[in-house]
N, C-alpha and C positions, 0 to 999 in steps of 0.2 A: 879451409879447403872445401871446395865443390866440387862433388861430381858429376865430368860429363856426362849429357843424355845425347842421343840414344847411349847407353854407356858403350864403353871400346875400353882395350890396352892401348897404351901410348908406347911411345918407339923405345920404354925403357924396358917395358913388359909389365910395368904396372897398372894399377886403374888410374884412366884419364882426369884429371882433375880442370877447370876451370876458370876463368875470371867470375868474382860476382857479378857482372854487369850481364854474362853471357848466363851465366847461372838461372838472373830471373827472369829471362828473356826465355830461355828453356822452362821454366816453370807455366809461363803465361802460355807458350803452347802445347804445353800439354793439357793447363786448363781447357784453351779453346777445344782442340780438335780430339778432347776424348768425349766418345758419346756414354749418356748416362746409363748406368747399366752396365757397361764395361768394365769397370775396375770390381773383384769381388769383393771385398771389404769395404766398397764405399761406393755404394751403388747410383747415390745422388752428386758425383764427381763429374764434371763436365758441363760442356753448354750442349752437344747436339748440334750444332753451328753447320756441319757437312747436308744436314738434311736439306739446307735452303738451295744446295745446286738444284735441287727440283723442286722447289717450290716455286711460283710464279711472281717474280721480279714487280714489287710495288713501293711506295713507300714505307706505306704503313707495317709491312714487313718487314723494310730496313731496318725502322727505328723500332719496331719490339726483339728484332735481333739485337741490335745494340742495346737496348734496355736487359735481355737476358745475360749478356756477353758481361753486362759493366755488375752486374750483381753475384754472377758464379765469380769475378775476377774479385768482388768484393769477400766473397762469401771464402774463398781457396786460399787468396793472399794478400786479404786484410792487414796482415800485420806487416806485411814486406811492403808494399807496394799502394799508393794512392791515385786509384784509375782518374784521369782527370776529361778525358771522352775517346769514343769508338766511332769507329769509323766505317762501315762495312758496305762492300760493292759487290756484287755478282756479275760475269761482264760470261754469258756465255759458258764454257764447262770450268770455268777459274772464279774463284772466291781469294775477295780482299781483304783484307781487316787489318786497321791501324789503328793502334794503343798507344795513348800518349798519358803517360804514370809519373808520380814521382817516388823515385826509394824514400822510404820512411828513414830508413838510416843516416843519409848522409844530407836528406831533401833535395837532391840532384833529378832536374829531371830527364826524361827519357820519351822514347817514339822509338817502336817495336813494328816493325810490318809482317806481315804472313802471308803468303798465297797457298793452296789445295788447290790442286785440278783433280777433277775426277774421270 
């Protein structure tokens, strides 16, 4: 049983529960979009990823996004999940990013997308 994120009651009055497929899909954005510093117990949790809507659009800063993206997702859910590449666009005040993993559990794989507007 997984708990839904953002958590909610479901329509019985209980805590929402989950598919795992939705589960790690929730996990992986919470990795991306918490910045570091944010969580109090775990201060090094996150990628910072929201900072690039203002940073100025190169390559060179795509790929050390994805280079960060593919190691915090290493680093958080190593043991779930086996990032196999990132993808990240900025198109204007929207941020892209697509994660294409495989579960460790079952070796099924996956492609997750995300958009942030700010």
């Amino acid at each position: 049983m997984n708990i839904h994120h953002p958590f909610r009651i479901d329509e019985r009055g209980r805590t929402a529960t989950t598919s795992t497929e939705d589960h790690i899909r929730h996990m992986i954005e919470q990795v991306l979009f918490t910045a570091p510093g944010e969580r109090v117990n775990r201060p090094n949790f996150g990628t910072g990823v929201m900072q690039l809507l203002f940073a100025p659009n190169s390559p060179e800063l795509a790929a050390a996004t994805e280079f960060t993206i593919q190691g915090a997702l290493q680093q958080w859910l190593g043991e779930v999940i086996k990032v196999e590449a990132v993808n990240v666009e900025s198109q204007e005040s929207t941020l892209h990013i697509t994660v294409q993993y495989i579960v460790r559990r079952n070796q099924q794989r996956a492609v997750a997308q995300f958009s942030r507007e700010v």
